[in-house]
C-alpha positions in Angstrom: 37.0 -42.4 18.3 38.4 -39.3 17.3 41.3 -39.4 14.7 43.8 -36.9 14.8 44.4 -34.4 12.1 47.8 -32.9 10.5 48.3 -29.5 9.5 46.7 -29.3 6.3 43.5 -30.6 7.7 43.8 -34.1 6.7 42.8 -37.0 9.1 45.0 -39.7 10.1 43.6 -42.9 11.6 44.7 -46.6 12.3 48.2 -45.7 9.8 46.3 -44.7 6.6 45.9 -41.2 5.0 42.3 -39.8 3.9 42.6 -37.9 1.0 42.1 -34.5 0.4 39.2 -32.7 -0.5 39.9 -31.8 -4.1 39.8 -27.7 -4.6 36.3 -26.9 -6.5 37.7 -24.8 -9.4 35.7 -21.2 -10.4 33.7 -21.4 -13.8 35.9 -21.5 -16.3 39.4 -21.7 -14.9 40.0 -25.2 -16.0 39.3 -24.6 -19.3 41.9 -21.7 -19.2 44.3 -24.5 -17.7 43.5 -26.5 -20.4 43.8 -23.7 -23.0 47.2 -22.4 -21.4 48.7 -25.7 -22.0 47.9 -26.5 -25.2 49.2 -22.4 -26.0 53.3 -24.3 -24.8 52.6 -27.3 -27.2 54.8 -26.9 -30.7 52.4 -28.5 -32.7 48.8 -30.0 -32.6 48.6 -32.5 -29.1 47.0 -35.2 -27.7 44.2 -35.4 -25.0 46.6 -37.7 -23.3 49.5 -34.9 -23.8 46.8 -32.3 -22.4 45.9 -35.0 -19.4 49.4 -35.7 -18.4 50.4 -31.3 -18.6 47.7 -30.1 -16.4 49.5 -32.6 -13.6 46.1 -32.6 -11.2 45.5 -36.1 -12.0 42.4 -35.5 -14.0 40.5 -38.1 -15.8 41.0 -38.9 -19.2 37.3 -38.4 -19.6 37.7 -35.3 -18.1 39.9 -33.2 -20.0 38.0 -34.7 -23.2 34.7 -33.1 -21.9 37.4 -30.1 -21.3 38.3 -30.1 -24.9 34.6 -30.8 -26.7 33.0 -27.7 -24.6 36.3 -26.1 -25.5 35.5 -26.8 -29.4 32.0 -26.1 -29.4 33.1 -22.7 -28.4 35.2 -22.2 -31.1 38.1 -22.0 -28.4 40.1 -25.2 -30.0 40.3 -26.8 -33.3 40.9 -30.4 -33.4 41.9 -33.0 -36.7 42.1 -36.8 -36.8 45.2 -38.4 -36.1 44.6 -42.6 -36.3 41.9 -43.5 -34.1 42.1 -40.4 -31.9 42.3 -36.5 -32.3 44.6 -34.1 -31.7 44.4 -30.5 -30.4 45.1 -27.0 -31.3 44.5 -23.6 -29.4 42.4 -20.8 -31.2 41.9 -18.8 -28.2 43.7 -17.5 -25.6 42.7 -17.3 -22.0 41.7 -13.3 -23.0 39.7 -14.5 -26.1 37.8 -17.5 -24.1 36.4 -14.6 -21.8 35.2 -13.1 -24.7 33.7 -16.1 -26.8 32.0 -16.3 -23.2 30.7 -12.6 -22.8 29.4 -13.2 -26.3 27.6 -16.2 -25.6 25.6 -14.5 -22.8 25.3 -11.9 -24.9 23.9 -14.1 -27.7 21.4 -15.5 -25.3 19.8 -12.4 -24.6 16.7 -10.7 -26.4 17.4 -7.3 -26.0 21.2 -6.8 -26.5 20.7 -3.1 -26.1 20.0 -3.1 -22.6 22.2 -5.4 -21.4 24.9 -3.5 -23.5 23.6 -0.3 -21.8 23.3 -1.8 -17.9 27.3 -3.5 -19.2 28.6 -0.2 -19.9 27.1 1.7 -17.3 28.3 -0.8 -14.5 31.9 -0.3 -15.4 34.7 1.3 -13.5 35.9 4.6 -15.5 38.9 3.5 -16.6 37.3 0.2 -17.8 34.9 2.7 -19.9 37.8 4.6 -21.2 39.9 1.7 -22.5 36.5 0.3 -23.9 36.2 3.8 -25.4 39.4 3.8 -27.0 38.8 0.6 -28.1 35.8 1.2 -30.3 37.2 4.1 -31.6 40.4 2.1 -32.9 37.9 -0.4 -34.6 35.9 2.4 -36.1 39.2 3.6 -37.7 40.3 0.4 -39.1 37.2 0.1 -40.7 37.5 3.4 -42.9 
């Protein structure tokens, strides 16, 4: 028998409610989620704090898995508070990009190439601001 369905698509049968399928989230964006909320937090926070911001009913174990990759990345610092730890950001969403484009960079035997084939595949104002950028580091540096 075929049960109906409501208008987001779930299906209703014998008076109980499937749940949803949950959204698969793109590379990275919940560690961005998890960084962005830890950037509103005062002072250093709690996984549990972290758990009960990002609202999406995450695991626990979740969000800790969040926060190690996030510290092996040198995205988050963390100190011991008791039996637990507690959390800081390092990194901005903008600066987790680039501890990622560096990683993939690291990874890679011949940087020049893939620097080259990087710059090359940009759109020109992309090039330009990385331009401009280079030559703002080359004059803090004399």
């Amino acid at each position: 028998m075929n049960s109906p369905v409501d208008a987001r698509g779930v299906l209703e049968g014998d008076g109980v409610r499937e749940q949803e399928p949950s959204r698969r989230r793109g590379q990275g964006e919940l560690e961005g989620e998890v960084l962005a909320a830890l950037r509103t937090a005062a002072e250093p926070v709690s996984t549990a704090w972290v758990q009960e911001r990002l609202g999406h009913g995450l695991a626990y174990t979740t969000v800790i898995t969040i926060l190690t990759r996030l510290l092996a990345k040198g995205a988050v610092s963390r100190e011991k508070a008791g039996r637990s730890f507690v959390w800081t950001p390092k990194a901005d969403g903008a600066g987790l990009a680039a501890l990622r484009m560096r990683r993939v960079l690291d990874g890679e035997s011949d940087r020049e190439t893939v620097l080259a084939r990087f710059v090359t595949g940009l759109p020109p104002q992309d090039e330009q601001v990385l331009r401009e950028l280079l030559e703002r580091a080359r004059e803090a540096e004399e």
